[in-house]
N, C-alpha and C positions, 0 to 999 in steps of 0.2 A: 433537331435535338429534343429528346425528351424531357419530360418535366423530371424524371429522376434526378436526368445530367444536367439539369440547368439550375438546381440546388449545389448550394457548396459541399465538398465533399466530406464528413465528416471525421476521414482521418488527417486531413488538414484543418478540422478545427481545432482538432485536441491538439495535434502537433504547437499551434500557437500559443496552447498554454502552456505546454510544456517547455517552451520558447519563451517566456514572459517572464520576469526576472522579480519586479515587486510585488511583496505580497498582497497587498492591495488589491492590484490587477490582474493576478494570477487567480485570485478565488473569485473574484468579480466573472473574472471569463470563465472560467473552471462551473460557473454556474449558471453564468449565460448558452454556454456549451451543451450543457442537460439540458436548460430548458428547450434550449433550441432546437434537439433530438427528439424530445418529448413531443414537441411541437410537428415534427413530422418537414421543420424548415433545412433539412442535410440531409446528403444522398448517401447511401452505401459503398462503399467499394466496391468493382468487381472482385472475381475470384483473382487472384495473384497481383492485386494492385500493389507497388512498390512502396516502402516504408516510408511514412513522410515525417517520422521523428525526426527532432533536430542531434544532434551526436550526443550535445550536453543539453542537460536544460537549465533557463536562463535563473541567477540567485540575484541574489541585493549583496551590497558590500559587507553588509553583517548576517550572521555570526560567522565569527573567523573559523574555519573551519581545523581540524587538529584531529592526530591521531585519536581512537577513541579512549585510551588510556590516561590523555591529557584534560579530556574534560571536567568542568567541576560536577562533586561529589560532596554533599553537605548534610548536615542532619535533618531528619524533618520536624525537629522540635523547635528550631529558628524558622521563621520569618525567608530570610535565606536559604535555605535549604529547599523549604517548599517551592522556592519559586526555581530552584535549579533543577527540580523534579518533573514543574509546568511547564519549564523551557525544553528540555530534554522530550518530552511529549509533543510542544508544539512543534519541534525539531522534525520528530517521527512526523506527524502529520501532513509537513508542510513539504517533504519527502515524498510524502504517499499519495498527496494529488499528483505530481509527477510519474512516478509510477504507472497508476491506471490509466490517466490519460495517455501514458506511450501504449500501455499496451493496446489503446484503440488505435495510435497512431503510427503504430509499428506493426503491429499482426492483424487489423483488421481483417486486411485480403489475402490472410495465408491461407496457402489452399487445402490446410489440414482443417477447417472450419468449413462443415458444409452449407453447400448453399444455403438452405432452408435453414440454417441456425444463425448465419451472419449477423443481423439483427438484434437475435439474443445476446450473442457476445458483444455488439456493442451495446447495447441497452444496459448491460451486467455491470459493466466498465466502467460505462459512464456513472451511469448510479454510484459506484462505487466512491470513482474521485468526486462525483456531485458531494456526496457525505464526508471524504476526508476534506474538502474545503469547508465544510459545514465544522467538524472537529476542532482545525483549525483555527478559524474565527470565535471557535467558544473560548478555546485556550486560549488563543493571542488575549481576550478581551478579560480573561481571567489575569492574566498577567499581570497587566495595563491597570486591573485593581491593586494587584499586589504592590505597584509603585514603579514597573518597569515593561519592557515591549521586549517582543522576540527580537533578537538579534543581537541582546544585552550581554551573553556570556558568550563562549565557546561551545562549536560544535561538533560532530564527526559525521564521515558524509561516506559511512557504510553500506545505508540502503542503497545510493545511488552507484556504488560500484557494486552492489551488485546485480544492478540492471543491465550496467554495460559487460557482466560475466557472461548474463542471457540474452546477451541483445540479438541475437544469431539465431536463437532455438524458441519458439514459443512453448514448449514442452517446460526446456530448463528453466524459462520463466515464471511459469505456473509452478513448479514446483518448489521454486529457492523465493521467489516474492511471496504468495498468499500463505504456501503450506508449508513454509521455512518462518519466515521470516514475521509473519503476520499473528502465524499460528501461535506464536513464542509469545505474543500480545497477549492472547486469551491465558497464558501462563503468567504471565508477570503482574497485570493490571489488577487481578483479588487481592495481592499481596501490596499494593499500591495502595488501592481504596482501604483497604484495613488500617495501613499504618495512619492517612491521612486521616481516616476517622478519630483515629489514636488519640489525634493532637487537636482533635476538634475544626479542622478547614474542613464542614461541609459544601461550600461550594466549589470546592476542587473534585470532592468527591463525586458532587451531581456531575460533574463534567466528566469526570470519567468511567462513570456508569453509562450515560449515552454512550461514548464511545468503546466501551466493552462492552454492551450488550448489541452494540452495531454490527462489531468486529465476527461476530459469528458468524454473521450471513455473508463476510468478504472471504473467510474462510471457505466458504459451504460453494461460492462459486468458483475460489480457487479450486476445489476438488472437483464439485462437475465440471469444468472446462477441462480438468488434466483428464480425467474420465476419455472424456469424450477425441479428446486428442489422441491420447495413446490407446484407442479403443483399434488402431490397424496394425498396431505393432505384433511383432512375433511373441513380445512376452507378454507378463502379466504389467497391469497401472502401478501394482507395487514394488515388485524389481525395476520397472522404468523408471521408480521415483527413485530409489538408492540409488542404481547408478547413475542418475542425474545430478541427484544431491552430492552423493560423494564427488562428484567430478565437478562443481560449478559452485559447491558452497564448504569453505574453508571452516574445517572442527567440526568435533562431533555437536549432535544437537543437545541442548543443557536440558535438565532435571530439574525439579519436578515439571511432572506433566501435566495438563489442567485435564484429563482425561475425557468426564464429562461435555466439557465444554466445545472439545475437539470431535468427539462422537457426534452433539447435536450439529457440528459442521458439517457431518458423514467422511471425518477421517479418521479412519481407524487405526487402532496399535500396532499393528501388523506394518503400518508404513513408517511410523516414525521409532518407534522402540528399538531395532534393531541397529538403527543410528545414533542411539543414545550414546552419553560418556557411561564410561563407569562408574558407581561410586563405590568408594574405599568403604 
């Protein structure tokens, strides 16, 4: 046996987080996980190794999860409001270390990943959930000042369906998680940090400037990995994305667009503009 293979594999390490039900021990391993990659202590996958996500990944009994039209919605000039804002956030976050860690634990060894790049896409990955557990724990602990812990209100469990929309395609993946779904972040979080500043919570604000100005470079990989994926396809990356998007991610994409912020990711107009709504 080689010393590659006599390392644990690392798309079974991630698979465990994403298997891990408390947030506790979901961010604890979610970083033990990095480090341990970093560390050079997990092996690669070969080329076509079989997916070692678990179907679901594992939650804590709270937040009751609810359509997303049922969740609360409050002002940010209470007390309450703000923290429905923080929960809503760590919601997102605590979503998104599951996310990237499947994508190590589910596409690592797809064989649209060439050899000489495996590596990088897990290292990409990994970094990635290493920083949304990091996110997490700033929110959760922001919370926890506010007078309450994640799992306090109602949530909706969107992101995660639509993992399991891509759970088949690492293409559709890349394109409805980072450059859908993520990228909508870089759109929403200015208009976040402004309001909060509004009301004077600057330590909500710190916290969300880390993770907006994080969120750029989760972008910026979601678009080189689709690059690089649909670099064999007969079309071009940006008809590959429409009809991905259209086909795996329900509605059009919402308005405004953080333009800037999506360019310095290297996604251009040209991909998502053309899937915009209208506006009246």
């Amino acid at each position: 046996m080689t010393e590659q293979h006599s390392k644990p594999c690392v798309m079974e390490a991630a698979a465990r987080v994403v298997a891990t039900p408390a947030p506790d021990d979901k961010t604890r391993l979610a970083r033990e996980t990095a480090a341990a990659w970093r560390a050079g202590a997990l092996a690669l996958p070969d080329r076509d190794a079989p997916c070692r996500a678990p179907d679901a990944p594992g939650r804590p009994p709270h937040p009751e999860l609810k359509p997303p039209g049922q969740t609360p919605r409050r002002r940010l000039g209470s007390l309450e409001g703000r923290f429905a804002l923080m929960h809503a956030v760590a919601h997102i976050e605590f979503n998104a270390i599951d996310l990237h860690f499947d994508m190590v634990a589910r596409f690592a060894g797809d064989p649209r990943i060439a050899d000489d790049q495996r590596a990088s896409f897990v290292s990409d990955w990994i970094s990635v959930g290493d920083d949304e557990a990091r996110h997490f724990t700033l929110v959760r602990d922001r919370l926890q000042q506010m007078g309450g812990d994640y799992g306090d209100l109602a949530a909706h469990d969107g992101l995660w369906e639509a993992a399991q929309n891509t759970a088949h395609d690492l293409a559709a993946r890349l394109a409805v998680a980072p450059l859908v779904l993520e990228a909508r972040g870089l759109d929403v979080t200015p208009q976040m940090i402004e309001k909060l500043s509004s009301v004077g919570d600057a330590d909500s604000v710190a916290i969300l400037s880390v993770i907006y100005e994080e969120e750029v470079g989760h972008v910026a990989a979601g678009a080189r990995w689709f690059d690089h994926v649909c670099r064999d396809e007969t079309d071009t990356p940006e008809h590959c994305f429409h009809r991905l998007v259209s086909t795996y991610f329900s509605g059009a994409l919402k308005r405004p667009f953080n333009d800037d912020a999506r360019a310095a990711a290297g996604l251009p107009g040209c991909f998502y503009e053309p899937l915009a709504e209208q506006l009246s």
